[in-house]
C-alpha positions as CSV (number, residue, x, y, z in Angstrom):
1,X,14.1,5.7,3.8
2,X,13.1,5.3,0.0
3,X,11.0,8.1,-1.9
4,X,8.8,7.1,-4.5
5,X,6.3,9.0,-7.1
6,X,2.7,8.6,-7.2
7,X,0.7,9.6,-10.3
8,X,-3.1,9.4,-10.1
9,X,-4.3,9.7,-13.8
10,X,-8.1,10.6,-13.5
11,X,-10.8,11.5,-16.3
12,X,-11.2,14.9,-14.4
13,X,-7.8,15.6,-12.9
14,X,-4.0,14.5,-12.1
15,X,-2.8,14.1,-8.9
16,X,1.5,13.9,-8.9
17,X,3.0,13.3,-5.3
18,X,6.4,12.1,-3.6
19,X,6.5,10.3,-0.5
20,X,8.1,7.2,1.9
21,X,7.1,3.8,3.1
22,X,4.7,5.6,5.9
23,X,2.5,7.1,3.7
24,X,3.9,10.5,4.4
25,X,3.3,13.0,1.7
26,X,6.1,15.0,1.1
27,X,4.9,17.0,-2.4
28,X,1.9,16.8,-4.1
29,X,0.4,18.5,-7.3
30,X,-3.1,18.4,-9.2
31,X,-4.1,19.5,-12.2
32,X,-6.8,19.3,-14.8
33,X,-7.1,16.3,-17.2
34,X,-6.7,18.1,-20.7
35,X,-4.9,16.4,-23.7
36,X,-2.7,13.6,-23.3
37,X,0.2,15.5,-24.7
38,X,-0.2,18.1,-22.9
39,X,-1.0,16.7,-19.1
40,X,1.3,14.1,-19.7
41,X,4.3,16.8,-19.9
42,X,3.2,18.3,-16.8
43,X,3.3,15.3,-15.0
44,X,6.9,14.0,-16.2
45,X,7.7,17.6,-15.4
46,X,6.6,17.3,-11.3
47,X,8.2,14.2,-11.0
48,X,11.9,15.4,-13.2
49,X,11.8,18.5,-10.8
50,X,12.0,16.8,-7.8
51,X,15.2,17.4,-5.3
52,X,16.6,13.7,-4.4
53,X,16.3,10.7,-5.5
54,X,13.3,8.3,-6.2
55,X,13.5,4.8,-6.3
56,X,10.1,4.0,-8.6
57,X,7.1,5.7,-9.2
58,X,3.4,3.6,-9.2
59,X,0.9,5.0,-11.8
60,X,-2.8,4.4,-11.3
61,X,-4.9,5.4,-14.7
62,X,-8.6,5.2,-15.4
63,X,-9.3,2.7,-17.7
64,X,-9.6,0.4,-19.3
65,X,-5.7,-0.1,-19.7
66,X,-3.5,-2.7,-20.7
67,X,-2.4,-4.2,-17.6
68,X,-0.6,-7.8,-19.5
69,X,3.6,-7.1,-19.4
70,X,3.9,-9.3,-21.9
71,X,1.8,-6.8,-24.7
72,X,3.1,-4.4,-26.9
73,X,0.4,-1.9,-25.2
74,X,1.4,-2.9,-21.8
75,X,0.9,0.7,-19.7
76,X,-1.5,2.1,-22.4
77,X,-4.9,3.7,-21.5
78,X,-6.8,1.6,-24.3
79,X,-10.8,1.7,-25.2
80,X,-11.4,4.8,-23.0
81,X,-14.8,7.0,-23.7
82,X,-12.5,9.7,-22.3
83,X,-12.1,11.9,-25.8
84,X,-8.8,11.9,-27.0
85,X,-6.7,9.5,-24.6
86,X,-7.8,6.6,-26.3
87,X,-4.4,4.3,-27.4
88,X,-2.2,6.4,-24.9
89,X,1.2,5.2,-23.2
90,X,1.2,6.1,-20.2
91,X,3.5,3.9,-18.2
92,X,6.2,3.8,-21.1
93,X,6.2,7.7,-21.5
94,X,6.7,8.6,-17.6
95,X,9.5,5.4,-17.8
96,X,11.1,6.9,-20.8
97,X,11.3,10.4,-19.9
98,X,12.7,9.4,-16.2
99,X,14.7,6.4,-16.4
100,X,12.8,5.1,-13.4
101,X,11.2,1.3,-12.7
102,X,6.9,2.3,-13.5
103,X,4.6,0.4,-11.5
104,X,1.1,0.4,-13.0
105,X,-2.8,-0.5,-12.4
106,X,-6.3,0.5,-12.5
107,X,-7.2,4.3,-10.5
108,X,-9.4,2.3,-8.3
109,X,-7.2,-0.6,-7.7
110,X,-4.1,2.0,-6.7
111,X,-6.4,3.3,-4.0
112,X,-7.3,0.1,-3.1
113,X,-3.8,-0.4,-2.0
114,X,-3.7,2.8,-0.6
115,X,-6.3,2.3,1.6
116,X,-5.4,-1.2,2.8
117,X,-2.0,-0.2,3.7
118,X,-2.9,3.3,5.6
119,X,-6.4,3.4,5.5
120,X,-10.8,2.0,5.7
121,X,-9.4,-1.2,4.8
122,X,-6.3,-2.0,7.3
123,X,-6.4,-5.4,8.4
124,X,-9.2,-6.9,5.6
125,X,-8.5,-8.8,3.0
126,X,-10.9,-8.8,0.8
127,X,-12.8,-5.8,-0.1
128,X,-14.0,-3.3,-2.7
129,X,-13.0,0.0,-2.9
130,X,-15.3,1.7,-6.1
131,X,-15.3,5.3,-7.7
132,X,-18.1,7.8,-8.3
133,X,-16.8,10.7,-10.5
134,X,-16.3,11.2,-14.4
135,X,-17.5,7.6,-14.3
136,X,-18.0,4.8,-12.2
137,X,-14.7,2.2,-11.1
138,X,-14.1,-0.4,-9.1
139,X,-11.3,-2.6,-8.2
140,X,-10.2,-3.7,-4.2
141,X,-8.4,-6.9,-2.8
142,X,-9.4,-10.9,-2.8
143,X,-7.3,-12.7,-0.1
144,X,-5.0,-9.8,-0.5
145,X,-4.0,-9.7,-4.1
146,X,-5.1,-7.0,-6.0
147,X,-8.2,-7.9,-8.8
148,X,-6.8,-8.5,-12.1
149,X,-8.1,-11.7,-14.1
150,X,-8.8,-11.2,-17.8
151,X,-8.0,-7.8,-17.9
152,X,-9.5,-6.0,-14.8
153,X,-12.6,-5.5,-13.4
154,X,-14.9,-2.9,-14.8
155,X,-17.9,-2.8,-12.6
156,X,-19.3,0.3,-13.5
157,X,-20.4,-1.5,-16.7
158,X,-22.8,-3.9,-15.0
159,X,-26.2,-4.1,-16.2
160,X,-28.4,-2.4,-13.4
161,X,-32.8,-2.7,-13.6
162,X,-33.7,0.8,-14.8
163,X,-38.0,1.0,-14.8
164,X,-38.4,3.7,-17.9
165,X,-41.7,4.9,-16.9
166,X,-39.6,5.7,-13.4
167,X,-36.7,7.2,-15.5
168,X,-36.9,8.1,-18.8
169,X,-33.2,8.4,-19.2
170,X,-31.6,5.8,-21.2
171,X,-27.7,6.3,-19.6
172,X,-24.8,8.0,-21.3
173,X,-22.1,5.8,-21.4
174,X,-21.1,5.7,-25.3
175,X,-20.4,2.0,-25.4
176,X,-23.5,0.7,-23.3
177,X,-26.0,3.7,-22.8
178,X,-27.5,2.7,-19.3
179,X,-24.9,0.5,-17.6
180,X,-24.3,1.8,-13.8
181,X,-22.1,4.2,-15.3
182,X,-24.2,5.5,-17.7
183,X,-26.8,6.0,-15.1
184,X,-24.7,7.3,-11.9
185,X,-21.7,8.9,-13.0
186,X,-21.3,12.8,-12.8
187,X,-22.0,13.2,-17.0
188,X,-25.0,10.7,-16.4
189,X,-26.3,13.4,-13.3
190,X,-25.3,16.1,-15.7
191,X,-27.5,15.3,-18.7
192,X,-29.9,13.8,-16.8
193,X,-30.9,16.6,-14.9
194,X,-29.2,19.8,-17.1
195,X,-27.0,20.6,-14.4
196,X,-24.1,19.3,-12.3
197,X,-24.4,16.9,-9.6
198,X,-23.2,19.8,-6.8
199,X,-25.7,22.4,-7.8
200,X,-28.5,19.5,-7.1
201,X,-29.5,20.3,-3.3
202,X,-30.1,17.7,-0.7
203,X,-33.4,17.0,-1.1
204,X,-33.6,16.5,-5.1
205,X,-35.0,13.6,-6.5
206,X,-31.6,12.6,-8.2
207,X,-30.2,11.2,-4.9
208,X,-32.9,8.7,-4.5
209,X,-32.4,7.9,-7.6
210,X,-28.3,7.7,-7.5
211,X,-28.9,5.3,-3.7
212,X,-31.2,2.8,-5.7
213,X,-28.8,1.8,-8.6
214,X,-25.6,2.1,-6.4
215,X,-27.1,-0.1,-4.1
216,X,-28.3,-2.0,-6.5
217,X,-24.4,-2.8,-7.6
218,X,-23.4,-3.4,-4.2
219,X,-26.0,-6.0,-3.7
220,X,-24.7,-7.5,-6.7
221,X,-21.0,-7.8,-5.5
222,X,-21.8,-8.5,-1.9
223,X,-23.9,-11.8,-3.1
224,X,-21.2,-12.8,-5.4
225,X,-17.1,-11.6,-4.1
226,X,-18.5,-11.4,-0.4
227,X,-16.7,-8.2,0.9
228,X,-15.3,-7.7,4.0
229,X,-16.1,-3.6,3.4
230,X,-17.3,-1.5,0.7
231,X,-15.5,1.5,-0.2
232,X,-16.6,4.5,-1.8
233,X,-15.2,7.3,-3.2
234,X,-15.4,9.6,-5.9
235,X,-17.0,13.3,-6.3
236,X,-20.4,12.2,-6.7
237,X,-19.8,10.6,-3.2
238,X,-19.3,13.8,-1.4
239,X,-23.2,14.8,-1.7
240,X,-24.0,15.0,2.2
241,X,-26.8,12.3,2.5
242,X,-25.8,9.6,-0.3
243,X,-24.1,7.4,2.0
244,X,-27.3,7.1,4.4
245,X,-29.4,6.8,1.7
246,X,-27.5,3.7,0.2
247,X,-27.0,1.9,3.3
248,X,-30.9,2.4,3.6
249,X,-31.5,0.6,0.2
250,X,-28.4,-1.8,0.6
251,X,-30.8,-3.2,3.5
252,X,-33.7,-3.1,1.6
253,X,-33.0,-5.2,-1.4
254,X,-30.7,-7.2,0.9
255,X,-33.8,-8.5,3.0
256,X,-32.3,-10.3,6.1
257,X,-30.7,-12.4,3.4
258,X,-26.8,-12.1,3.9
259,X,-26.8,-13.3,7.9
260,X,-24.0,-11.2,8.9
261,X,-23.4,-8.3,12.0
262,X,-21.5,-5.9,9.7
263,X,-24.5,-5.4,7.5
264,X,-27.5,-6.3,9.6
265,X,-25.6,-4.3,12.6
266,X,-23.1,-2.2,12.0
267,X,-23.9,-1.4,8.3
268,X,-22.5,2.2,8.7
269,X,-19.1,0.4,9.3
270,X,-19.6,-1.4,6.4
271,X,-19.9,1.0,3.5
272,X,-17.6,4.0,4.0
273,X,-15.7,6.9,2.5
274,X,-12.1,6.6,2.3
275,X,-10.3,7.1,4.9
276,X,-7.8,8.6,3.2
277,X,-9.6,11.1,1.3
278,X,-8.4,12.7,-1.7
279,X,-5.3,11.3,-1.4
280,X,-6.3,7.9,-1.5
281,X,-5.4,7.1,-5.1
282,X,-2.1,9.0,-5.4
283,X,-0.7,7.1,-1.8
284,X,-1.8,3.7,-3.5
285,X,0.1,4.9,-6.7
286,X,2.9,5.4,-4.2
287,X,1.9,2.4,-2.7
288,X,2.2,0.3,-5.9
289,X,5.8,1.5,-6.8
290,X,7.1,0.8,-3.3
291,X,5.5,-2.6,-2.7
292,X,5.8,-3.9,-5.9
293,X,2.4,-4.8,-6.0
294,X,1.7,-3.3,-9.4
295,X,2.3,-4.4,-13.4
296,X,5.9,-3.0,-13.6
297,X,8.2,-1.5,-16.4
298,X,12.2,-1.9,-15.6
């Protein structure tokens, strides 16, 4: 059976991982997001290191990234806010330094494979799978291709309602100020409230407040790509009541409208955690190289 690498490149952390066509891991690795220069070396350094040999490795980056094979940045990390990685090769340095076939795509759209081929989205096809973390992604299936268009979606750049007298904070993202990523993400919780999202107890008003403009998004994308399940995953996600609050106010602003059982009935089916975890991107990165599914480099 065919080994293949994984490489989930996140604003926060890298996840590196071998494994087969069942979605077996057989070595994994994480590690923290520092310079390119220097994560990028510890990365090509997991995957030269390994015993055997693989037949591809699948990359899935946060964005935005040049996902066009026919552009000179093809496989580059592009107008990121993350400091530093802005105008990075990704793709080209991991092909370059181990002679391999790269398969690459968004973070959120790798885990969107990984989760339709082993996980919360088996059997669907077409669904979201979004990101809560360093910032906010989203990518997922539409009659089972992966999302591309353009260049790929960015829907944590929407434009959400924000009342001012209700919130004062005008967002942090450093292209937009208060898009949904500017106003949920882990940085916006941070300087928002002067302290990290997992220090904020259950009860603190910064989880209303996180449930109304996520839910606010869904709404958005359920009235307009109609998913057949919503996704979510990300740090931000792993605060213990967020998911009941946002099905709460998913309802809400939905108001009967959309006449379907998996939202009026069985809404806790309906928006879910991955089901594979942590792991989710790094198998979909795995996912990508052994289907094919992704942009690849020869």
């Amino acid at each position: 059976m065919p080994t293949y690498g994984g490489m989930e490149c996140g604003g926060t952390k890298f996840v590196c991982a071998t494994g087969d066509d069942r979605g077996e891991l057989l070595s994994r690795t994480e590690f923290p997001t520092t310079t390119p220069s220097e994560t990028m070396q510890r990365a090509i350094a997991f995957f030269q290191a390994q015993p055997g040999t693989l037949a591809g490795i699948g990359i899935g980056s946060f964005g935005p990234v040049d996902l066009n094979p026919a552009s000179p940045k093809f496989g580059f990390i592009t107008s990121t806010p993350k400091d530093g990685w802005r105008d990075t090769d990704v793709a080209g340095a991991v092909r370059r330094a181990t002679g391999l076939p790269v398969a690459f795509d968004t973070d959120v759209n790798a885990a969107a494979l990984g989760e339709a081929r082993w996980g919360a989205a088996q059997g669907l096809d077409t669904f979201l799978y979004l990101t809560v973390g360093t910032g906010f992604g989203g990518g997922g299936m539409a009659n089972g291709q992966l999302l591309h268009g353009l260049v790929h979606p960015e829907m944590g750049h929407i434009r959400v309602p924000r009342d001012p007298r209700a919130d004062p904070f005008v967002g942090s993202c450093p292209y937009h100020g208060g898009c949904l990523e500017g106003l949920v993400s882990g940085p916006a919780i941070e300087a928002r409230w002067g302290q990290r999202g997992e220090t904020l107890p259950p009860g603190h008003p910064a989880w209303e407040l996180e449930a109304h403009y996520i839910a606010l998004g869904l709404v958005n994308w359920i009235c307009t790509l109609s998913p057949q399940r919503i996704i979510l995953g990300g740090g931000v996600m792993r605060q213990a009541d967020l998911f009941r609050r946002i099905r709460g106010e998913v309802t809400a602003l939905l108001n009967g409208y959309i006449q379907a059982p998996e939202i009026l009935e069985r809404i806790d089916a309906y928006i879910v955690p991955p089901a594979l975890g942590a792991n989710a991107g790094v198998l979909g990165a795995m996912a990508l190289a052994g289907a094919g599914c992704g942009r690849m480099e020869s």
